[in-house]
N, C-alpha and C positions, 0 to 999 in steps of 0.2 A: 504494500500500500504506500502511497505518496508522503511525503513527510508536508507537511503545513506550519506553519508559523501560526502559532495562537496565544493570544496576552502574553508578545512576548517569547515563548516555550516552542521547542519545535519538539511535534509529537510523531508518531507513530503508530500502526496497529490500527485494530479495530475503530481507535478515538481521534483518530488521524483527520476524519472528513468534519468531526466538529472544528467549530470555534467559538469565540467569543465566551460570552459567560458558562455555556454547558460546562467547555474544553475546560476551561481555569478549575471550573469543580474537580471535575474529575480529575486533576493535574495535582489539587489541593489534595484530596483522598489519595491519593496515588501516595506521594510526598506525605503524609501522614501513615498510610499502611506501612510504608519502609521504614519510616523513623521510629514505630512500634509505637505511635501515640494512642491517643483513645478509640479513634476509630479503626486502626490496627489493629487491635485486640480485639475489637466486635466484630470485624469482619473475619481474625482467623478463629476465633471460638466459631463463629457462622459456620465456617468453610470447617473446621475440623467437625462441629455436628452433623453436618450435611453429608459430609464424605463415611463419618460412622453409620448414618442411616442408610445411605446407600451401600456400602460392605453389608450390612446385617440387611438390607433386602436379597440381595446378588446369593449370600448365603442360603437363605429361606426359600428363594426361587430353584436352585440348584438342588435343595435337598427333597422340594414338593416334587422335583420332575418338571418347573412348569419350563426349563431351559430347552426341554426339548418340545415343547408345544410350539407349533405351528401359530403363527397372530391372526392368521384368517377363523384357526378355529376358536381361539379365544375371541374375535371379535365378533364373531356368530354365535356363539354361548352368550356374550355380556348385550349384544345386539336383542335377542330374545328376552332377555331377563328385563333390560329397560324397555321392551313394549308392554310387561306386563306391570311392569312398576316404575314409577319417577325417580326415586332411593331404593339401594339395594343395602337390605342388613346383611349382616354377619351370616348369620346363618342362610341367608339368600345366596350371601358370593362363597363360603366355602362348598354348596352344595355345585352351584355352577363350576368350580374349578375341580371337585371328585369327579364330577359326568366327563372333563376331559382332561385328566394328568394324571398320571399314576406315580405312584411314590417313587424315589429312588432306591436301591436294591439296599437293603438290609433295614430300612425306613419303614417300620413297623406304622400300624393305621393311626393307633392313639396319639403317638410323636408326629407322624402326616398334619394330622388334624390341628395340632397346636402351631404348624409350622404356617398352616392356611391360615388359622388365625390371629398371628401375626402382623402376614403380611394384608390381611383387613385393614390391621391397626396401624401399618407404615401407609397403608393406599389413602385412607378417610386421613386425608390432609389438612383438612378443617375441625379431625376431633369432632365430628357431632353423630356420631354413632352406626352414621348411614354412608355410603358412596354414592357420591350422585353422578351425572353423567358429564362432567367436566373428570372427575378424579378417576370415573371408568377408561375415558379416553386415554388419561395418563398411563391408569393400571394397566392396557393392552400394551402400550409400548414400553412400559419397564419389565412386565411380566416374561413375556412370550420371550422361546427362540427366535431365533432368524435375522433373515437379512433386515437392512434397512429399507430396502424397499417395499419386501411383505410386510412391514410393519408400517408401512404409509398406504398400502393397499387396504391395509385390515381398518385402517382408524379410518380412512374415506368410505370404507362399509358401513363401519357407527355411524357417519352420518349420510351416508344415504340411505333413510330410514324407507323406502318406500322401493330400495331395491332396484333404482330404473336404469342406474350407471351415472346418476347427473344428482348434483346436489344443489337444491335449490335455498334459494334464501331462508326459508319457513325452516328447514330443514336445520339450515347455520345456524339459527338463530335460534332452535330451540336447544343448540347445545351449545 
């Protein structure tokens, strides 16, 4: 990317096409991340939570089997369940992800089932007990195997609720 002159600072990277007031912010947090000031610390506490959630999902995904699920089938399972419900509980989404993932091999059912419900409690991002069809979309692409591609195929399934190949506005908007 282009280097640019902004307040000053010649930048780089992703931050490269701002200027003006944005750039300076972000140049100011920059320059405080490095220097370990206050916002340094909130942001590697951030980053270091973030990155434990995501290890201890990667883990739970791996150990349910759902690493080797297919996203078109996850996204046909979760596809279903949101026609028949707005929020999906607990006991909604581990019942949907037993109908397609099978444990991994010495992953007894009882240790299985606590491993799905888990990963409920990493997906409901908002803490309110349910998944709704914003955090379902997320849960297909962090859950599932596969490419990045079947995983952009499977989530333009979730929202092509009406199955035509085209996603209309109505459709957008309701997720």
């Amino acid at each position: 990317m282009k280097r640019m002159v902004s307040g000053g600072r010649q930048t780089s990277g992703p931050t490269a096409a701002l200027s003006g007031p944005t750039s300076d912010l972000i140049q100011d947090l920059r320059s405080k991340y490095e220097k370990g000031g206050h916002v340094g610390r909130a942001v590697k506490k951030a980053t270091k939570k973030l990155t434990s959630k995501t290890n201890k999902l990667c883990e739970l995904r791996n150990a349910a089997g759902l690493n080797k699920t297919k996203p078109k089938a996850l996204a046909t399972a979760a596809k279903a369940l949101l026609k028949q419900k707005e929020t999906v509980t607990e006991e909604d989404f581990i019942e949907m992800l037993q109908g397609i993932c099978k444990p991994a091999a010495g992953f007894e059912r009882e240790r299985h089932n606590r491993a799905l419900r888990e990963i409920f409690k990493l997906c409901d991002a908002d803490n309110s007990g349910t998944i709704d069809p914003e955090e379902m979309l997320n849960s297909v692409v962090l859950l599932s195997g596969g490419s990045e591609d079947a995983k952009i195929e499977a989530v333009f399934e979730l929202y092509d609720l009406d199955g035509n190949g085209l996603i209309t506005m109505d459709e957008l908007v309701k997720h």
